[in-house]
DSSP file (Angstrom, degrees, kcal/mol; ACC not computed):
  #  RESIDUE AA STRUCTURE BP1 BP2  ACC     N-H-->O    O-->H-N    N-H-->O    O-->H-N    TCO  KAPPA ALPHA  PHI   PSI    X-CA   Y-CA   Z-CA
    1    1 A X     >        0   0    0      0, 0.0     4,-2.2     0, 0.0     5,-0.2   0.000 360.0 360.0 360.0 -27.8  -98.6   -8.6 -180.3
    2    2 A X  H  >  +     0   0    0      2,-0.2     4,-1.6     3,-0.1     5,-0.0   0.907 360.0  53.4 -69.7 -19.7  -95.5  -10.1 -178.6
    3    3 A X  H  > S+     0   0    0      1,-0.2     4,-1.3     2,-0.2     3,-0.2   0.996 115.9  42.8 -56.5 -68.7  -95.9   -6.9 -175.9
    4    4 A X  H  > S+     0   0    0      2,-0.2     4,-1.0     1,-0.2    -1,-0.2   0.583 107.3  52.7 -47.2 -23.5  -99.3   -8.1 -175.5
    5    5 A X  H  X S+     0   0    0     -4,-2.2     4,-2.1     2,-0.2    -1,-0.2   0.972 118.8  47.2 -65.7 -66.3  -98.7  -12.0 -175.4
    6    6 A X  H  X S+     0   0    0     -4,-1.6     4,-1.7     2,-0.3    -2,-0.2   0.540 104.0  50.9  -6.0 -66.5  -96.3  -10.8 -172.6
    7    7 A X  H  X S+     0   0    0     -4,-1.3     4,-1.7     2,-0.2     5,-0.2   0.973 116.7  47.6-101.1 -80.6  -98.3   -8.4 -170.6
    8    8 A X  H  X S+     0   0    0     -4,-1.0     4,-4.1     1,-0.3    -2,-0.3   0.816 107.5  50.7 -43.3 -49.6 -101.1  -11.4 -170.5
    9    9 A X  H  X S+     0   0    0     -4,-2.1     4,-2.3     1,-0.2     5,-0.3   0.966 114.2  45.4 -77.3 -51.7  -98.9  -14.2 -169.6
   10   10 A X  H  X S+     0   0    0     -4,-1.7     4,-3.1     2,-0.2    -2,-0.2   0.960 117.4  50.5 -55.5 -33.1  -97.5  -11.6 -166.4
   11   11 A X  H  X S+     0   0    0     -4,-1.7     4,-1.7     2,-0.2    -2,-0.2   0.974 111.7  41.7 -43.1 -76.8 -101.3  -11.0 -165.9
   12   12 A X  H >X S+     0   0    0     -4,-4.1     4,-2.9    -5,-0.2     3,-0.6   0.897 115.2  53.6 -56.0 -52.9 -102.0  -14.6 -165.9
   13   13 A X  H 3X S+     0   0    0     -4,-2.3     4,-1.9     1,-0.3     5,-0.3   0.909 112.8  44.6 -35.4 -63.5  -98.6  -15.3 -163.5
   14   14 A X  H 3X S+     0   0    0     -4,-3.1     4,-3.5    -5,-0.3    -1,-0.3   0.850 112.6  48.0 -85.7  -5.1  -99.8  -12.8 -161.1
   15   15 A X  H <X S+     0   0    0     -4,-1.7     4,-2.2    -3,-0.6     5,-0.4   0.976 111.7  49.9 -81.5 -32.2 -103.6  -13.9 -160.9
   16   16 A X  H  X S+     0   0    0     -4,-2.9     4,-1.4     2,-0.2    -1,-0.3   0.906 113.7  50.7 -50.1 -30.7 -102.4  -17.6 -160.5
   17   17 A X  H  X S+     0   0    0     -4,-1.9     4,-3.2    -5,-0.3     5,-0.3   0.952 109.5  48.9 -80.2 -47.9 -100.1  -15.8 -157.6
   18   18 A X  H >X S+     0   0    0     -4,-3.5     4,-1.8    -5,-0.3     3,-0.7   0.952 115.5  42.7 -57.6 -72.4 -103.2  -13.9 -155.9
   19   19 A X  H 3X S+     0   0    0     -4,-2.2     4,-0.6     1,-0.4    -1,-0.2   0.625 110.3  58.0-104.6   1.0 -105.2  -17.0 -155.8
   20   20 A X  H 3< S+     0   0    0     -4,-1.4     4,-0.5    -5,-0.4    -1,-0.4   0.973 112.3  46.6 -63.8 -53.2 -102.2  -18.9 -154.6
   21   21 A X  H XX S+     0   0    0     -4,-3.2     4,-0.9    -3,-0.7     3,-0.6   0.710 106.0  46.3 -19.2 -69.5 -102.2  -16.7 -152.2
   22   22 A X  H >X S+     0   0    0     -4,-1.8     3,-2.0    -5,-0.3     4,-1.5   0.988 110.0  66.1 -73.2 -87.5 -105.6  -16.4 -150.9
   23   23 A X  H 3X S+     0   0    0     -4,-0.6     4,-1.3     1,-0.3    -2,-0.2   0.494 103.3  44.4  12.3 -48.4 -105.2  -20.2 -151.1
   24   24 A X  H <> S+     0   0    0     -3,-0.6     4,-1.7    -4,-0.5    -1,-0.3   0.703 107.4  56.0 -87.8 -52.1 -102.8  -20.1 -148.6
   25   25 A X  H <X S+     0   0    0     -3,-2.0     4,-4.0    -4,-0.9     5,-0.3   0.925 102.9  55.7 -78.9 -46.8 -104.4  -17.8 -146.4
   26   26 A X  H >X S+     0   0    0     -4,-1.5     4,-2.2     1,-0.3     3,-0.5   0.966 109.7  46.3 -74.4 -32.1 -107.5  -20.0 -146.2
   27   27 A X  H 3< S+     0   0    0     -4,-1.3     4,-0.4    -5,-0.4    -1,-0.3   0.874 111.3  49.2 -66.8 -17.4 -105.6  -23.0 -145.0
   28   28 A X  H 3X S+     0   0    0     -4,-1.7     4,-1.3     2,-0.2    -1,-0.2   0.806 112.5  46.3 -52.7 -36.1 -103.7  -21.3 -142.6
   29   29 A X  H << S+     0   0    0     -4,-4.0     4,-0.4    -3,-0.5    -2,-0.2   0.846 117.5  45.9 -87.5 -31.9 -107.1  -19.6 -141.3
   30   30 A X  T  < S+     0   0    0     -4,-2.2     4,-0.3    -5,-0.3    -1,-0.2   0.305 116.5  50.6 -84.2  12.1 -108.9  -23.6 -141.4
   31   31 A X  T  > S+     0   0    0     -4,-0.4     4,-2.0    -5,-0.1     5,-0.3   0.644 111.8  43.9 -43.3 -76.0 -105.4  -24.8 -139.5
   32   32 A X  H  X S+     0   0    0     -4,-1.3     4,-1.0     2,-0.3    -2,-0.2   0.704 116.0  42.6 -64.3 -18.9 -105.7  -22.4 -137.2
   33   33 A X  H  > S+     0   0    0     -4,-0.4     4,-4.3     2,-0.2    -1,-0.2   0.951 116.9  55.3 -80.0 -64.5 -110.2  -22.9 -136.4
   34   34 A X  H  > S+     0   0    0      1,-0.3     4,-1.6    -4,-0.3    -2,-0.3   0.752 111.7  39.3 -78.9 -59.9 -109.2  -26.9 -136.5
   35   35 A X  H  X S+     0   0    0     -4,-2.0     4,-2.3     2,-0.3    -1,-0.3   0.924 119.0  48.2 -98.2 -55.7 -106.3  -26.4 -133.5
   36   36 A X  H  X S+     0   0    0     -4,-1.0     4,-0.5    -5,-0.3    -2,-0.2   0.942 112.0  48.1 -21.1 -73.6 -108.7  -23.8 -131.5
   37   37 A X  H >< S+     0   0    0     -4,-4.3     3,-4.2     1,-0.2     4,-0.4   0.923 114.2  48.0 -44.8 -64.3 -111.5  -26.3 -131.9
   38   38 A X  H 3< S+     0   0    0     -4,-1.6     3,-0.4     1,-0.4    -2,-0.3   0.705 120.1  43.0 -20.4 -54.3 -108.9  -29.1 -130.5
   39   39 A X  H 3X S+     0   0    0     -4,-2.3     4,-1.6     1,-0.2    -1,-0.4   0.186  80.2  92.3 -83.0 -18.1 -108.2  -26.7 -128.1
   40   40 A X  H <X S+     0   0    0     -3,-4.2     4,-1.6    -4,-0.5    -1,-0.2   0.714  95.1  48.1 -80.0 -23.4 -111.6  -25.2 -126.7
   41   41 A X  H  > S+     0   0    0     -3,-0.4     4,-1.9    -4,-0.4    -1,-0.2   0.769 109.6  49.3-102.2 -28.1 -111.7  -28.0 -123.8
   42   42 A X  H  4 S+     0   0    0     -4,-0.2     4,-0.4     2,-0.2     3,-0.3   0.982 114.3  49.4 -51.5 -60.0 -108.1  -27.6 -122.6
   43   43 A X  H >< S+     0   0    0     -4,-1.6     3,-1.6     1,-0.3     4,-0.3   0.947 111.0  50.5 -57.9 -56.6 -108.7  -23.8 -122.5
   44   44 A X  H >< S+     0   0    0     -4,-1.6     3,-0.9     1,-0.3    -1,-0.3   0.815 110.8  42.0 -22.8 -64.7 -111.6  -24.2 -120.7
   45   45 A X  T 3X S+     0   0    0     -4,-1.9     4,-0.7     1,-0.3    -1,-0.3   0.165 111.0  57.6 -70.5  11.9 -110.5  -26.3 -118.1
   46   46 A X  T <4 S+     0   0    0     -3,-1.6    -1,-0.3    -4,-0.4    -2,-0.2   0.004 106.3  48.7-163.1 -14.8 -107.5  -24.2 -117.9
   47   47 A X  T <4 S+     0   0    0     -3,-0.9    -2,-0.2    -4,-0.3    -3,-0.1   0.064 109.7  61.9-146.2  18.1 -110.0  -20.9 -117.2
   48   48 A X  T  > S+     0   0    0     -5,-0.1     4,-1.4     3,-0.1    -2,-0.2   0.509 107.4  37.0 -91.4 -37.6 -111.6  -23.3 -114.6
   49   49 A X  H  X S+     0   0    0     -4,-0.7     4,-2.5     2,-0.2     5,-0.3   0.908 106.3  64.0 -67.6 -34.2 -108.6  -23.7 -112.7
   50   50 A X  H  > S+     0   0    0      2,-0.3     4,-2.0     1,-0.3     5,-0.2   0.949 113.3  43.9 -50.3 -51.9 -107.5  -19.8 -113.2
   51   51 A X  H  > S+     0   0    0      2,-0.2     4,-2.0     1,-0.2    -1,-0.3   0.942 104.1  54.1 -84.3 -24.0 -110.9  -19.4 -111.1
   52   52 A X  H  X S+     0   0    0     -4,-1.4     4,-3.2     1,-0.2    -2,-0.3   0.930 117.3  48.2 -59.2 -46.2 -110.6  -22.0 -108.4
   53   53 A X  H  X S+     0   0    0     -4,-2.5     4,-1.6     1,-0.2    -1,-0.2   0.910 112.6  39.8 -58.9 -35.7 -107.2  -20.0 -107.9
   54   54 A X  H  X S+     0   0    0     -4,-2.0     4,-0.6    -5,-0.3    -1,-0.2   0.924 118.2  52.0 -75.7 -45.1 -108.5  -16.7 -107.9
   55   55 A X  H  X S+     0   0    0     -4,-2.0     4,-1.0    -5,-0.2     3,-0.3   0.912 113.5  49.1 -59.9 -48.1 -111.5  -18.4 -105.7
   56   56 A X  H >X S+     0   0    0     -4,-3.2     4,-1.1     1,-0.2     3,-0.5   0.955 112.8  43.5 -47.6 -59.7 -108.4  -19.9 -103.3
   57   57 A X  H 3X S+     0   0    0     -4,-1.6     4,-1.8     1,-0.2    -1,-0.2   0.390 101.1  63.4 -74.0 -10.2 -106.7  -17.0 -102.8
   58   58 A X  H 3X S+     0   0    0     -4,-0.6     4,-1.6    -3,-0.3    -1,-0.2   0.640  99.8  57.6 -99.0   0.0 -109.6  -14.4 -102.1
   59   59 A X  H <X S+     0   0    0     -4,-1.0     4,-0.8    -3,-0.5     3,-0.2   0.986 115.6  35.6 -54.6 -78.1 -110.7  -16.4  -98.6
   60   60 A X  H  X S+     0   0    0     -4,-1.1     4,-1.7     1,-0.2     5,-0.2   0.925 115.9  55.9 -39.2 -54.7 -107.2  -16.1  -97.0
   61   61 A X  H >X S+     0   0    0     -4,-1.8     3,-3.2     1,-0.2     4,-1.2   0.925 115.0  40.6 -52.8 -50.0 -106.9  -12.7  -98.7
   62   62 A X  H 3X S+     0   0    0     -4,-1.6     4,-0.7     1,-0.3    -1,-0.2   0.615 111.2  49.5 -35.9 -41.3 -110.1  -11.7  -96.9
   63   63 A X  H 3< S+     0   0    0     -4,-0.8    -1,-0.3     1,-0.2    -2,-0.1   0.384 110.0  56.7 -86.6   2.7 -109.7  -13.2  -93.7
   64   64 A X  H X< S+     0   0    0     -3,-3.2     3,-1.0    -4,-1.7    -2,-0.2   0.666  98.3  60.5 -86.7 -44.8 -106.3  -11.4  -93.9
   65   65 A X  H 3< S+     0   0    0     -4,-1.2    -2,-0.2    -5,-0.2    -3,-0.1   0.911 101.9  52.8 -83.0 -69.2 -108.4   -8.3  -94.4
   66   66 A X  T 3< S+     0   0    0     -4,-0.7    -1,-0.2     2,-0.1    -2,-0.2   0.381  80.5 115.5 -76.7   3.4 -110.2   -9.0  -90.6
   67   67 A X    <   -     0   0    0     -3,-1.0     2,-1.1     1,-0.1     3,-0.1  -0.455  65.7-138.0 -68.4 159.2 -106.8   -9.2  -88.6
   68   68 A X     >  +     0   0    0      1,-0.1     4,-0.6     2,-0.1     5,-0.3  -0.832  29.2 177.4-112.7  97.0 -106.3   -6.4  -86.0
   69   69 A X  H  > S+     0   0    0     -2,-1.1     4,-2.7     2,-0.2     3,-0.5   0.844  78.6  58.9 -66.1 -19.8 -102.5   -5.9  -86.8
   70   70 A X  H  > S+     0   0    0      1,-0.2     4,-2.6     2,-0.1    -1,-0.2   0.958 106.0  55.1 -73.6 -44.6 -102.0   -3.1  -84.5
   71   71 A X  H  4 S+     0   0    0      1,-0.2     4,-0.4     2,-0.2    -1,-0.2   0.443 107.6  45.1 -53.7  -1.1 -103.2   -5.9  -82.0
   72   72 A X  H  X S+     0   0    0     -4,-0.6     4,-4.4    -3,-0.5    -1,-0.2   0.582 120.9  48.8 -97.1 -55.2 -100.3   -8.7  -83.1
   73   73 A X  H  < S+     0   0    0     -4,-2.7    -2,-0.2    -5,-0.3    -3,-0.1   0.859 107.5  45.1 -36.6 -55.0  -98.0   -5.6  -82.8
   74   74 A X  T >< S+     0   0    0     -4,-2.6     3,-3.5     1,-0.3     4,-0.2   0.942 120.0  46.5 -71.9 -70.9  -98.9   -4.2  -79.6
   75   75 A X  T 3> S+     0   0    0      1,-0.4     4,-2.4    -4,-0.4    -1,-0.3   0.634 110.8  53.0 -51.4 -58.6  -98.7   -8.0  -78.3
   76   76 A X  T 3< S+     0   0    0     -4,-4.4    -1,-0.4     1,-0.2    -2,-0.2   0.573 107.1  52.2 -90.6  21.4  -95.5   -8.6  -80.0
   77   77 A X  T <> S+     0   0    0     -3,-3.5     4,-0.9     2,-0.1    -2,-0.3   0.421 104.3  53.2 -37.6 -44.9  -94.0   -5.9  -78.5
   78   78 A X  H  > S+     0   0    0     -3,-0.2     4,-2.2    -4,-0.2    -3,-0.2   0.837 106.6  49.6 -99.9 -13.2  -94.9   -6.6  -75.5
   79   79 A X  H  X S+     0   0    0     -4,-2.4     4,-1.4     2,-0.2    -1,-0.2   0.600 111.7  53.5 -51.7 -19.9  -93.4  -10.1  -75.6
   80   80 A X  H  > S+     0   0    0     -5,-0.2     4,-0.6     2,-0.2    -2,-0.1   0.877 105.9  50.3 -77.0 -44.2  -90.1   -8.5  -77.1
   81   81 A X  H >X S+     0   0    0     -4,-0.9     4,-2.7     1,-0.2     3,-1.8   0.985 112.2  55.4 -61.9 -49.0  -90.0   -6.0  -74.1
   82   82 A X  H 3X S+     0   0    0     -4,-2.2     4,-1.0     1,-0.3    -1,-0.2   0.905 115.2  34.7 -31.7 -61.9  -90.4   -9.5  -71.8
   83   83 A X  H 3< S+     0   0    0     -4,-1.4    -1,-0.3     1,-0.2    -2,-0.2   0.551 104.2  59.6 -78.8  -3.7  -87.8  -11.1  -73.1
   84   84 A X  H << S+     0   0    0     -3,-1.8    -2,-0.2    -4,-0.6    -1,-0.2   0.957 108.6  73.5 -92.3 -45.2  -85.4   -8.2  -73.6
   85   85 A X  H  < S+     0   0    0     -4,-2.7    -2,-0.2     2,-0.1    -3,-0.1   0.785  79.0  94.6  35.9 -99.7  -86.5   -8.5  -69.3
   86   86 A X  S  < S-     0   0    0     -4,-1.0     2,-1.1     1,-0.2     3,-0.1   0.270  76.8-130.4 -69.7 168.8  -84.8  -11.0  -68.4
   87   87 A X    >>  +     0   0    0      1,-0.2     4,-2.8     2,-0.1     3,-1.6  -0.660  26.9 175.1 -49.4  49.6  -81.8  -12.0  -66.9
   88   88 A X  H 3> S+     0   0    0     -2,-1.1     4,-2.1     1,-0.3    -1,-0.2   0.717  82.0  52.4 -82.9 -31.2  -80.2  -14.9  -69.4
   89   89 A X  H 3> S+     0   0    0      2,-0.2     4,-1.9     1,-0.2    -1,-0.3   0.749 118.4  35.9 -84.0 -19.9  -76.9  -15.1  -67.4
   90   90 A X  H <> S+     0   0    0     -3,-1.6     4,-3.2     2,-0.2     5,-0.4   0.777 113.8  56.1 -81.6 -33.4  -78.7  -15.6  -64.2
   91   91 A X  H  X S+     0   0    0     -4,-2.8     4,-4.0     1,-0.2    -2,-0.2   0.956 112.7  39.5 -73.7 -57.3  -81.2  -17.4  -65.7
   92   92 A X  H >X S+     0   0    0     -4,-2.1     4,-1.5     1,-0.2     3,-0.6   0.875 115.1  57.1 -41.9 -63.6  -78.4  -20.1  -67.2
   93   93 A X  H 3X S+     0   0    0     -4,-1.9     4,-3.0     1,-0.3    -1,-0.2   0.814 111.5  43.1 -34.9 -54.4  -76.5  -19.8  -63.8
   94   94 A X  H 3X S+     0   0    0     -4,-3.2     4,-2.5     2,-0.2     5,-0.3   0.803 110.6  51.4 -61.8 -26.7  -79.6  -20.9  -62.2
   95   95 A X  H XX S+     0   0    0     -4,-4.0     4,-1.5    -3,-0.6     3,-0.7   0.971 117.7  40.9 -44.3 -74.2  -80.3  -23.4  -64.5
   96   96 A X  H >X S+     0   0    0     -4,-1.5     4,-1.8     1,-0.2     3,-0.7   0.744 109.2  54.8 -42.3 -59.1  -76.9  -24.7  -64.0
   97   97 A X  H 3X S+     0   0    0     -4,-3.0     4,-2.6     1,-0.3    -1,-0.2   0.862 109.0  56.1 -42.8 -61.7  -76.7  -24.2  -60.3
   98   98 A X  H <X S+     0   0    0     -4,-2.5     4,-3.3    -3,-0.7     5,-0.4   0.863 106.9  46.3 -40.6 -48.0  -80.2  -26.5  -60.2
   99   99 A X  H <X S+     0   0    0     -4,-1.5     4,-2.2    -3,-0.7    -2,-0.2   0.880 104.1  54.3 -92.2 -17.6  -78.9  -29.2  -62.0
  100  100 A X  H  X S+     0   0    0     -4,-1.8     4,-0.9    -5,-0.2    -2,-0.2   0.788 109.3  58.8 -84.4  -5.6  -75.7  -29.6  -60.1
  101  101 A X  H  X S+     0   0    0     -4,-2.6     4,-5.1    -5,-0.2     3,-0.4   0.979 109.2  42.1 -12.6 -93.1  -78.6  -29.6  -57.2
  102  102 A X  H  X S+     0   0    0     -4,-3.3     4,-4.0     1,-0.3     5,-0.4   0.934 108.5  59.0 -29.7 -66.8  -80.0  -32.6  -59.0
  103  103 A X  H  X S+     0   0    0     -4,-2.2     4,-0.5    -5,-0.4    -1,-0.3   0.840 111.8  38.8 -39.6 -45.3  -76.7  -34.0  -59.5
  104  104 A X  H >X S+     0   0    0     -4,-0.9     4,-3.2    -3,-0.4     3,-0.7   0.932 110.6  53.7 -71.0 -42.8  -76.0  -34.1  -55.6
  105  105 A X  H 3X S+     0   0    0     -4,-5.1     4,-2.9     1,-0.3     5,-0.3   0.996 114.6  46.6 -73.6 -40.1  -79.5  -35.2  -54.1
  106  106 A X  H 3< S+     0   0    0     -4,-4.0    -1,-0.3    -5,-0.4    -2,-0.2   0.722 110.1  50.6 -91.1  18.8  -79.2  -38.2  -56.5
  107  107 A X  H X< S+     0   0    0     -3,-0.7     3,-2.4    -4,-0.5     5,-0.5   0.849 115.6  46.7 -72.0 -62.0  -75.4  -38.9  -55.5
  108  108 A X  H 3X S+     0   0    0     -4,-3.2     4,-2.5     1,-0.3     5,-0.2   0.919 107.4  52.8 -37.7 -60.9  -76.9  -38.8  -52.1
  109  109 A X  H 3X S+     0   0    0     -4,-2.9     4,-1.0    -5,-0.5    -1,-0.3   0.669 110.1  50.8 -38.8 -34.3  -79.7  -41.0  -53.0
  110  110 A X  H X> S+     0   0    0     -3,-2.4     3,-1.5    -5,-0.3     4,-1.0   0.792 110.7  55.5 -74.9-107.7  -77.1  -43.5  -54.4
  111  111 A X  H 3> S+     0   0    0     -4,-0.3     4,-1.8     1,-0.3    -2,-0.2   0.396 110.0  31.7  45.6 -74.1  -75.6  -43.2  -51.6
  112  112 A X  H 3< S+     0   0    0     -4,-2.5    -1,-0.3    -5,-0.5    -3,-0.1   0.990 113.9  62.1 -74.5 -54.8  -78.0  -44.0  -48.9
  113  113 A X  H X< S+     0   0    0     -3,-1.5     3,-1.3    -4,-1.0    -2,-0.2   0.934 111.7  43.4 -49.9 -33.4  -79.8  -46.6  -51.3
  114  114 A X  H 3< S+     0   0    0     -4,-1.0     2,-0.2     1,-0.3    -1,-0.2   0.914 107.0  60.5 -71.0 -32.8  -76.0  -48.6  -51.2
  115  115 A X  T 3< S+     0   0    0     -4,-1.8     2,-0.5    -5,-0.2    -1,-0.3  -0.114  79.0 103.5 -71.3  25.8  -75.8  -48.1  -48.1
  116  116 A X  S <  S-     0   0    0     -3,-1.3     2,-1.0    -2,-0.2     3,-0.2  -0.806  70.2-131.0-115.7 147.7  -79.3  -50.3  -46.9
  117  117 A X     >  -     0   0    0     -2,-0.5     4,-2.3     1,-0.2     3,-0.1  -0.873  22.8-159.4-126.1  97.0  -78.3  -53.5  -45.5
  118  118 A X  H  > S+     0   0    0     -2,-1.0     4,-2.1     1,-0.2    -1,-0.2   0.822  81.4  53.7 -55.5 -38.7  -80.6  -55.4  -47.5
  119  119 A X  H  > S+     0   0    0      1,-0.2     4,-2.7     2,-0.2    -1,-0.2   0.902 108.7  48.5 -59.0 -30.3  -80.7  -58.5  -45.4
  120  120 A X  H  > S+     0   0    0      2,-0.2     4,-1.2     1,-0.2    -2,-0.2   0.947 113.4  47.1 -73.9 -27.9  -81.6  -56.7  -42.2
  121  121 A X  H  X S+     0   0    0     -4,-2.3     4,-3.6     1,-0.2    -1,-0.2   0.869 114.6  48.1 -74.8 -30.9  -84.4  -54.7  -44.0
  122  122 A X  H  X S+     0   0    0     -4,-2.1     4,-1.5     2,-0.2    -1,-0.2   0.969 117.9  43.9 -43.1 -80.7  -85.5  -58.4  -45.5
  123  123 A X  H  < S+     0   0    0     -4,-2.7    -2,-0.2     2,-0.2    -1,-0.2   0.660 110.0  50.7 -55.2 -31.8  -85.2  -59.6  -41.8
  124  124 A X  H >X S+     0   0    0     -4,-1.2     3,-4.6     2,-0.3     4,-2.4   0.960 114.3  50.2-101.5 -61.3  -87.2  -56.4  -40.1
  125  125 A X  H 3X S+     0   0    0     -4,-3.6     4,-1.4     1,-0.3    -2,-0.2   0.723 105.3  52.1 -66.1 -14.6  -90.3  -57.0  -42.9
  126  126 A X  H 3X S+     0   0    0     -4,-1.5     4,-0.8     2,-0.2    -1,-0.3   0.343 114.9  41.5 -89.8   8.5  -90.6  -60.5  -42.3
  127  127 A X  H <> S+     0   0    0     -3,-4.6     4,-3.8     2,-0.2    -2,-0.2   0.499 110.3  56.4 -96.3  -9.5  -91.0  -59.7  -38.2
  128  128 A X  H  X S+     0   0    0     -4,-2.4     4,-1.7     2,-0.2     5,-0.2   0.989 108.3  46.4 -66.2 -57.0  -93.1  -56.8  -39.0
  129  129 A X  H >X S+     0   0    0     -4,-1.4     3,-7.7     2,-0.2     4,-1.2   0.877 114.2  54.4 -38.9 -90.0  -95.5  -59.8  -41.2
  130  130 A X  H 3X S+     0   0    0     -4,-0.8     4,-1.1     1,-0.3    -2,-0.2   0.641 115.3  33.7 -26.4 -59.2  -95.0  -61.8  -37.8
  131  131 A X  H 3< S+     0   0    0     -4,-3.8     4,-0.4     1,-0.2    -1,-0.3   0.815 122.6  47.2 -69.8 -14.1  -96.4  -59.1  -35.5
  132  132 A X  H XX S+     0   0    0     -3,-7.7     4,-1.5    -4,-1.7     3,-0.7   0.867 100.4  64.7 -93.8 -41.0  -98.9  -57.8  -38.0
  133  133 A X  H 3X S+     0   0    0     -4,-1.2     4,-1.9     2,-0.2     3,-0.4   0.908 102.3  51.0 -46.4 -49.7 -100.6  -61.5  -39.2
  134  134 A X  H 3X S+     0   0    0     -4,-1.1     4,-0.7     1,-0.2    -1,-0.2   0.875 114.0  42.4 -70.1 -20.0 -102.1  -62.2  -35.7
  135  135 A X  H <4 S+     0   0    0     -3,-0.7    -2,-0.2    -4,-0.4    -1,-0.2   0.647 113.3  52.8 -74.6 -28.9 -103.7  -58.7  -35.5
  136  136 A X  H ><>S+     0   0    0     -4,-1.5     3,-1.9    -3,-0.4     5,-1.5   0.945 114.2  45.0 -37.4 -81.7 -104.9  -59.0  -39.3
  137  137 A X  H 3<5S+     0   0    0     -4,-1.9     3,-0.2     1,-0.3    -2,-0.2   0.684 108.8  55.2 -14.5 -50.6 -106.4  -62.4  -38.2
  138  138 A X  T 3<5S+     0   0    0     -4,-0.7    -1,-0.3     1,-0.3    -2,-0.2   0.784 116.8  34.3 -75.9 -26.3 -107.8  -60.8  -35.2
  139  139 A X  T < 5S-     0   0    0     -3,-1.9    -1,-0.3     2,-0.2    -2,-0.2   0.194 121.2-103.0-104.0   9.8 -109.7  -58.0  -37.3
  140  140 A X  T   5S+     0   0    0      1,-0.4     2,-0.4    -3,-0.2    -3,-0.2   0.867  77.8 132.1   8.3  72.6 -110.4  -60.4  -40.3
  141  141 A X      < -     0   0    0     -5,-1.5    -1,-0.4    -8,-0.1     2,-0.3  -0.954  45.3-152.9-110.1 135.7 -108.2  -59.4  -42.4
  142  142 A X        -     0   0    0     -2,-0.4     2,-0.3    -3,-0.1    -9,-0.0  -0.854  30.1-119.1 -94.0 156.6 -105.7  -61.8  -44.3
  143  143 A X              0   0    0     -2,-0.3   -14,-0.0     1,-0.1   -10,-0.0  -0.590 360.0 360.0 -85.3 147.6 -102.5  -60.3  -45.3
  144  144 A X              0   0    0     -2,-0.3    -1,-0.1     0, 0.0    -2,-0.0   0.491 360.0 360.0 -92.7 360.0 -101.8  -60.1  -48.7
C-alpha cells in the first residue's frame, strides 16, 4: 500500500501541476486579449496612417511615371554642351575689362561733376528764369 499511497500522491502532484498549468496558460491568453483590446484603436490609427502614406507617395510616384526623361536628358545635354561653349577666360576678361570701364566713366563723372563752378551755374539759371518769366507771362504761363 505504501507503493500505492505513493503512486497517488505523484498522480495527485502532477494533476495539481497540469491544471496549474492550464491555469497559467489561460491568464496569459486573457493578458494577452485585455492588451490587444487596449490596443485595437492605436493599431488602427496606426494602419490609417500606413495608408495616408502609401496614399502620399503613390501621386508623386505616378506623376513621376508621366515625365518624358529622354526629354530632361536631351535638354540637359544640350545645356551641358552650352556651357562646355563658352569662353570663361574671355568671358571673366570681359567682365573685368567692363568694370574697369565703369570704373573710369564714373572717375570721369567725378571729375567733370567737381569741376562745375556751382555759383556760375546758380547765376546762368537765375538769368535763364529772368529771360524765360516775361515770355511765360506772355503765353500765360507762371513759372513754377
Amino acid at each position: 500500500m505504501d507503493q500505492t499511497n505513493v503512486l497517488l500522491k505523484k498522480q495527485n502532484r502532477l494533476n495539481r501541476l497540469i491544471v496549474l498549468m492550464l491555469a497559467v496558460m489561460v491568464v496569459a491568453l486573457v493578458v494577452t486579449c485585455v492588451v490587444v483590446v487596449q490596443n485595437v484603436n492605436q493599431i488602427s490609427q496606426t494602419i490609417v496612417k500606413v495608408d495616408r502614406i502609401v496614399d502620399d507617395i503613390a501621386v508623386p510616384t505616378a506623376e513621376l511615371a508621366e515625365v518624358d526623361w529622354n526629354e530632361i536628358t536631351v535638354e540637359l545635354e544640350t545645356i551641358t554642351k552650352e556651357l562646355s561653349a563658352v569662353d570663361w577666360e574671355k568671358l571673366s576678361t570681359d567682365i573685368g575689362d567692363t568694370a574697369l570701364q565703369a570704373q573710369e566713366s564714373l572717375r570721369v563723372a567725378g571729375e567733370a561733376v567737381d569741376a562745375l563752378d556751382i555759383k556760375t551755374l546758380n547765376e546762368a539759371i537765375s538769368d535763364l528764369k529772368t529771360i524765360i518769366e516775361p515770355l511765360a507771362k506772355l503765353f500765360g504761363k507762371t513759372p513754377g
